[in-house]
N, C-alpha and C positions, 0 to 999 in steps of 0.2 A: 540470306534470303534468296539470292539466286541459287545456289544447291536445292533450294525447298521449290523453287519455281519450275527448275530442271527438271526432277521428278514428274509431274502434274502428266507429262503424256504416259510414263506408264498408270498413275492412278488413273485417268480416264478409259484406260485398258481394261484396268480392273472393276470399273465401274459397269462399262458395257459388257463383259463375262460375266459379272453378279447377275444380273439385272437379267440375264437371257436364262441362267440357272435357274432362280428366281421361278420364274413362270413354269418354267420342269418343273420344278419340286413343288407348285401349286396345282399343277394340272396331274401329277400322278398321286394326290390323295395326301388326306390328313398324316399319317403312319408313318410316309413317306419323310414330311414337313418334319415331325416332332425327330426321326434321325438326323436328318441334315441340322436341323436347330440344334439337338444333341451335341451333335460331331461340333459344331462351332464351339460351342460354350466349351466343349474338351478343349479345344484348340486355343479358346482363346486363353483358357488358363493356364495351358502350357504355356504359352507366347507370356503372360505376365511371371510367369517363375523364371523364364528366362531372360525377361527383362531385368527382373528385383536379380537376381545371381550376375552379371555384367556389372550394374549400379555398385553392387557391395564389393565387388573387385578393383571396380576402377577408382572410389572412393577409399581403399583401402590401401592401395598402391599409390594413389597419391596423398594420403597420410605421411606411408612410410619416406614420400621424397622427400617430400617436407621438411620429415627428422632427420635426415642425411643432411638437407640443404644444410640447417642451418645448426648443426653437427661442424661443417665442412668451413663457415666463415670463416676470415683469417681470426674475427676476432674473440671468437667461441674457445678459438685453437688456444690462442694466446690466453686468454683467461686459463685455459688449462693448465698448459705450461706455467703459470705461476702457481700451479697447486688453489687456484681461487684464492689468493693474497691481494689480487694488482685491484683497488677499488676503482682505478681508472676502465678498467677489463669489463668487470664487474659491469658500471652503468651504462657501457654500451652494449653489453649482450646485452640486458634490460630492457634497454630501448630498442631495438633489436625486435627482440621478443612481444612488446608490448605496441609496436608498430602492428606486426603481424596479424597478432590480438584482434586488432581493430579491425583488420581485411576483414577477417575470418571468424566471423560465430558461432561457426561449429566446433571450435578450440579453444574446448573449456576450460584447461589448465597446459600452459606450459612451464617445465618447470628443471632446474638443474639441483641433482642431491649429491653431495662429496662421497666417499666409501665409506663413512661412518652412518650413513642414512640419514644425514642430517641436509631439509634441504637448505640452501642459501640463495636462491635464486626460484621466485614463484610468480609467473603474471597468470590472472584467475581473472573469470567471469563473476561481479557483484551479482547481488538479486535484480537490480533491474536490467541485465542484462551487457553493461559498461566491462569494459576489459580494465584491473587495475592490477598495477604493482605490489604485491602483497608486502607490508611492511617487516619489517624483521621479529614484532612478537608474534605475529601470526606464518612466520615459519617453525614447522614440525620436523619431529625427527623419524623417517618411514622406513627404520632397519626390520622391522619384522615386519614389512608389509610384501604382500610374495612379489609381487612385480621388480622390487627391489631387487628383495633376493635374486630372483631368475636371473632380471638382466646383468647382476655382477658376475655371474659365473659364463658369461658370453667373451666373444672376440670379437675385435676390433668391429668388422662388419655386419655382424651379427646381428639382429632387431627381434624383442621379444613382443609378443602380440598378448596382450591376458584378453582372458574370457571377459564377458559384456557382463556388467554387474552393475549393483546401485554403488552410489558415488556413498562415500563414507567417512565424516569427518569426528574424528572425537568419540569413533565409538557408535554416532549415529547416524543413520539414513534420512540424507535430508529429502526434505518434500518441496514442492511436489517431486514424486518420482523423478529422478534422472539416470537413467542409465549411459553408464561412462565405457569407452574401449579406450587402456591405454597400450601407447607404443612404447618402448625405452630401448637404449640403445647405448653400452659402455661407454667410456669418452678416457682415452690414452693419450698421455702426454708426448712431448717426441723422445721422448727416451722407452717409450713401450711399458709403462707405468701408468695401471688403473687406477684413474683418482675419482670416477662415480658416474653417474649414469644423467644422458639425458632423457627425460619423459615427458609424452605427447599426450595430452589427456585430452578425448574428443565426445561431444553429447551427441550418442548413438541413434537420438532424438532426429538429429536433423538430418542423419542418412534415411531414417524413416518414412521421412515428409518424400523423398526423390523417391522410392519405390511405388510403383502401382494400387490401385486401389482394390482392398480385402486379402492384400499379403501381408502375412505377419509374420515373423521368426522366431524358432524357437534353439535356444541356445546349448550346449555339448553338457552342459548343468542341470538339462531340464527344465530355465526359463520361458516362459513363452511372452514375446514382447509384438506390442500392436499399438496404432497411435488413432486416437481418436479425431473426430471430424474439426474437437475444436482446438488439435495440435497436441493436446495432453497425452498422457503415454501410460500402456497398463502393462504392467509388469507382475505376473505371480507366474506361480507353479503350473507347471502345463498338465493338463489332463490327457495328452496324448501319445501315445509310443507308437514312434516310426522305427518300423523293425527293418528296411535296408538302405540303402544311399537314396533309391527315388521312389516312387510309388502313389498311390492312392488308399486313402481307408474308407470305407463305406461308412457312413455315419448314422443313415438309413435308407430307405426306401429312394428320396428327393434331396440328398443331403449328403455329398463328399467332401473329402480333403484331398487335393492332390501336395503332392510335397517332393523336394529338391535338397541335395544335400552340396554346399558349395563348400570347397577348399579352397579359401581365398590366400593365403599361405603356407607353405608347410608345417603340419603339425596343428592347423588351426582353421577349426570348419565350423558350421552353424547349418540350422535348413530353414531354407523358407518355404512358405506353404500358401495354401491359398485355398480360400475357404469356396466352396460350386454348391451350390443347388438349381436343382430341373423336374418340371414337372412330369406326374407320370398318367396321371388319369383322362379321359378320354374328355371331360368338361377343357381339361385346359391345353388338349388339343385342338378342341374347336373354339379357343379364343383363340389360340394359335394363328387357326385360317384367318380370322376375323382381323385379328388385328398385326398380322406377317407386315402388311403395307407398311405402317409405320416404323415397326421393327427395321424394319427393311431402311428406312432412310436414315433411322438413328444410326444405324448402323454403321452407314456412310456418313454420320457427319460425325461420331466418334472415331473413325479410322481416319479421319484427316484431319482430326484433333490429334489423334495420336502421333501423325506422322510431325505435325507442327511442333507438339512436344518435345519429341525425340529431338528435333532440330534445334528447339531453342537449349536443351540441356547441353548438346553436344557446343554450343554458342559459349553458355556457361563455363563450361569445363574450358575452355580455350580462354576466356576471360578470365578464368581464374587464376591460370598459368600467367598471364600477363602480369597480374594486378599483386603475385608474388615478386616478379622480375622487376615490375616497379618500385616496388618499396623498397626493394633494397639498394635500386641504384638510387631512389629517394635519401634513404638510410645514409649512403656514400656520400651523396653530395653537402648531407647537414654538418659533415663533417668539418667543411673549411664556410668561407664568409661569404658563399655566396646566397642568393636569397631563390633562385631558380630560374633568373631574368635570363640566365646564360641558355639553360635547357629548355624555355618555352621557344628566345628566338631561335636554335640551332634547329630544333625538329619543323620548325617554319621554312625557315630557308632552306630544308632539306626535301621538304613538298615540291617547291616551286622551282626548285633547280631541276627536279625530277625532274617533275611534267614540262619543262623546259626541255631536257635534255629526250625528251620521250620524242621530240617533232624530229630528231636525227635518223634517217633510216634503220641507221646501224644498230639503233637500241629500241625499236619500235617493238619487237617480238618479246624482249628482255624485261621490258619496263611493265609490268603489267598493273594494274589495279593494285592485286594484293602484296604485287612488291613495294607500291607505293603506300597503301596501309601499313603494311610490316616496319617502314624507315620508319614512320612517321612513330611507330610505335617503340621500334626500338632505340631512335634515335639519344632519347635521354640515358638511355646503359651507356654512353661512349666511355665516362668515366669512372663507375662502381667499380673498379681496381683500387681507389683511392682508402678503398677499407684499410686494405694492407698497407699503406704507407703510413710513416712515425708523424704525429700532429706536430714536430716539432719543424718539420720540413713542410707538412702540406698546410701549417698556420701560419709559416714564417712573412713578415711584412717586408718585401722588398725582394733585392735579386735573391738567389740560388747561389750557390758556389757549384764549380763543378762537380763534385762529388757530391753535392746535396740535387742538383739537378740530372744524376746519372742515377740515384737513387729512387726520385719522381717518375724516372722514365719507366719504373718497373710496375707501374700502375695498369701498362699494358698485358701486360705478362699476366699479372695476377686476378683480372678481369678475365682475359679467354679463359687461365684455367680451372675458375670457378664454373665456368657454366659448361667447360666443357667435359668437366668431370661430370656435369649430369649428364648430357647426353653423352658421355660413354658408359655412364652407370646406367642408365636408364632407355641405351639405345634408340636416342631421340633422334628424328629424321625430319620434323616441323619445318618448314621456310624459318618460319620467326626465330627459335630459337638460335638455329645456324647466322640469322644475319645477325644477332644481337652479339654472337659469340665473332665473330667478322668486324662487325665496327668496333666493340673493346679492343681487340686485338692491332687491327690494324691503320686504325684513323690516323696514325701517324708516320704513316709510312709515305714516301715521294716517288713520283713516277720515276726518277732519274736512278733511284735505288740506293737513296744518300740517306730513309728515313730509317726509323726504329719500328718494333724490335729485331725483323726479319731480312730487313734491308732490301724487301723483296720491290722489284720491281715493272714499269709500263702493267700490262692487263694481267701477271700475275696478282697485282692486286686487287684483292674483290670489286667490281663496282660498287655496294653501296659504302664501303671505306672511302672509297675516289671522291665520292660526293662529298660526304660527310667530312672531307678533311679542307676542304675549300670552305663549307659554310663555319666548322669552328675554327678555320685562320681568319675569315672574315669578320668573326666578331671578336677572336683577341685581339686583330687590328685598328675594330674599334671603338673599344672599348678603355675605361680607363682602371691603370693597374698601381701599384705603388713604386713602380720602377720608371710608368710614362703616362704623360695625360690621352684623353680620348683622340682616337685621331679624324677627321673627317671621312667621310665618303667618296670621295677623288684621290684619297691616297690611299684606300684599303684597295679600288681597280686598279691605280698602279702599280701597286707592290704586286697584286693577284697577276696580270698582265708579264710582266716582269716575271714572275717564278712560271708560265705556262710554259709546259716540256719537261721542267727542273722537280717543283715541287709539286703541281697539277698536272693532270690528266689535259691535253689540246683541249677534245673534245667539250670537257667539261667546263673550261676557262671561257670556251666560246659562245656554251649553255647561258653561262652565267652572265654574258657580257651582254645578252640578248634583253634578261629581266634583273639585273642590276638596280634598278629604278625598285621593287620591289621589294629586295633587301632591304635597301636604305629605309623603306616607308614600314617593314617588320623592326627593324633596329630604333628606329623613333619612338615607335607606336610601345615599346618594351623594353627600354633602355630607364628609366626611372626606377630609384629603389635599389638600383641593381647595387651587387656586394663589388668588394674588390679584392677578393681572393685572387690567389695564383693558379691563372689558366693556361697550360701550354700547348 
């Protein structure tokens, strides 16, 4: 909301330039008016093909990270690696999958087929709309289905994109209409052995609904796809031949097509088009004049509809990336016995150390709002490393042995480079990202340079790890585990006190020592229910 507030001094620019054109083009005659109204409606239908062509990129590109993400898990990998034997594998890519499911209902099938085109792994959209696990007799075999084919003849990084078609089960096209784009993408064991493909199957329906109003697309097949007012979707043969990459067809006298051709991947395009009619006759020039005024305001209050739109979509897509990032540090955590009393208090006490820590000179410029949203937000990833570690260590009741606890420590490891494979795959520069990929990585590292995994030490290590490693010592401190009972509130600031220089940041020791009273009253207020898995 403040980016869209920021704005408002040039839109009130643009309103007083309207506004003074306006009166030109009423005072130099009707002829005049029906040009300039012209040239808009051109313009603005440009402005919408170029919107719908952005939308169908950015929605497509984050498809395919998607299929990478979760391509990339340790435990996708591993299901691999057992050639799809391990039914341990098995039900957590499932859940996995079927987590995601439920974010996201534009992800109408996802699903894993072995190299014999047989799938074994399907989470699917029900008719009413419910993400379920499709059971084993309603798994099929899709060796002669092309998307199969294509994507078994790919490499490793490869991602085959098929054409927007009706979804087709059994031979038949179900109804109502659904038009499906799937993604797939090989999947090689660590021995560089293709054992089948993952596929992303998505209802092209609801990238529809995000496009502009009176654009429709027409597909490299010659479909023409357009979604109706009441969300439904018509799908036939298109009557229309666009004969180069962009253009206009005259349709008649009051009645164009302008049209756009988008390569949203190589090798794979569609055009969107967008349907203009304008009057020509001299009657509805002169309602023109008559009724410009209005014209004229609507004008202005759909261009700051539009600009609000724009804002809340770009809001969306930013949430979306979130609400993937949480599920699977969600996903991580279901793993061991905790119930998430740990991750509600840690990202609590990671606020209020902040905005504690924000009154120090030294970090007044550093601390900003959306640094302090972004912990808040990233705070629960500290652990989604835990994917990769054996249930036999991260369920274990009681101590560690050293080598079962040098083993745990690689939770860190395996956390940054999950995420940091995407942003290097996907050349992501976000705040959020970066700090999410920062606290997995490094919450356990100590100012003195005695922590793991970098050993890296004082302001080499990021601030929001600094933070972040005070509030989850503070609540393994006290908190009860199978190795010690809960400890109070006067001995979790002495031990903290005690380690300031050693294992804390000064500064931060001193943050905390200021609203300490606060913890304690988060740790009360959320300490019930809580699991006793092993928190290190």
């Amino acid at each position: 909301m403040r980016k869209f507030i920021k704005h408002n001094g040039a839109f009130l620019l643009i309103v007083i330039i309207l506004t003074t054109l306006f009166w030109i083009v009423v005072h130099r005659g009707e002829n005049q008016i029906y040009e300039k109204e012209a040239k808009w409606q051109y313009e603005s239908t440009i402005s919408q093909l170029l919107t719908a062509e952005e939308i169908i990129r950015v929605q497509i590109h984050d498809f395919e990270r998607v299929l990478f993400l979760l391509k990339s898990i340790p435990n996708t990998r591993s299901y691999v690696n057992t050639n799809f034997e391990s039914v341990s594998y098995k039900n957590k890519v499932k859940e996995i999958f079927f987590e995601l499911a439920k974010v996201f209902k534009h992800f109408y099938k996802i699903r894993i087929i072995d190299s014999s085109g047989q799938e074994i792994i399907k989470v699917a959209r029900g008719s009413d709309g419910t993400a379920i696990i499709a059971p084993g007799s309603q798994l099929q075999n899709k060796r002669n289905r092309y998307y199969f084919q294509e994507a078994m003849k790919m490499d490793e990084n490869q991602i085959y994109v098929s054409p927007i078609d009706l979804n087709i089960e059994n031979g038949k096209i179900e109804m109502p209409y659904t038009p499906v784009i799937r993604l797939a993408t090989p999947l090689f064991d660590s021995k560089g052995e293709k054992r089948g493909i993952l596929v992303l199957s998505v209802e092209f329906s609801k990238v529809l609904e995000l496009l502009p109003k009176n654009v429709f697309i027409q597909t490299e097949d010659g479909y023409l796809i357009s979604s109706n007012s009441d969300k439904s979707v018509n799908f036939r043969k298109s009557d229309y031949n666009f004969p180069d990459d962009s253009g206009h067809i005259e349709l008649s006298d009051i009645e164009t097509i302008h049209y756009s051709t988008v390569d949203f991947l190589p090798g794979n395009r569609l055009i969107v088009a967008s349907y203009h009619k304008h009057p020509t006759s001299k009657a509805a020039l002169q309602n023109l004049t008559l009724i410009s005024m209005l014209i004229f305001i609507l004008f202005l209050v759909l261009m700051f509809a539009g600009v609000y739109l724009d804002f809340s979509k770009s809001r969306d897509l930013l949430g979306a990336q979130k609400a993937i990032m949480s599920s699977l540090a969600t996903l991580a955590e279901r793993r061991d016995t905790e119930t998430g009393r740990h991750l509600k208090r840690t990202r609590e006490y990671a606020v209020i150390l902040t905005k504690q820590l924000r009154k120090n000179k030294k970090y007044r410029k550093i601390i900003t709002n959306e640094f302090i949203e972004n912990l808040y937000d990233t705070a629960p990833l500290h652990d989604m490393g835990k994917v990769g570690i054996r249930d036999s260590i991260l369920l274990k009741e009681g101590k560690l042995t050293k080598e079962e606890y040098e083993e745990i420590k690689k939770h860190t490891i395996i956390g940054k480079q999950i995420i940091q494979d995407v942003i290097g795959r996907y050349r992501l520069k976000g705040s959020y990202i970066i700090m999410a990929r920062n606290i997995c990585a490094y919450h356990h590292e100590k100012h003195n340079g005695e922590g793991y995994p970098e050993g890296l030490k004082g302001e080499k290590i990021p601030l929001e790890a600094r933070i972040f490693a005070l509030c989850d010592a503070y609540d393994a401190i006290r908190s009860k585990r199978p190795y010690k009972d809960e400890l109070p509130h006067e001995e979790a600031i002495r031990r903290i006190k005690a380690d300031r220089g050693k294992h804390f940041d000064p500064d931060i020791v001193d943050a905390f020592l200021e609203c300490e009273k606060e913890f304690e009253r988060v740790y009360e207020t959320y300490k019930y229910d809580q699991g006793i898995g092993f928190v290190i």
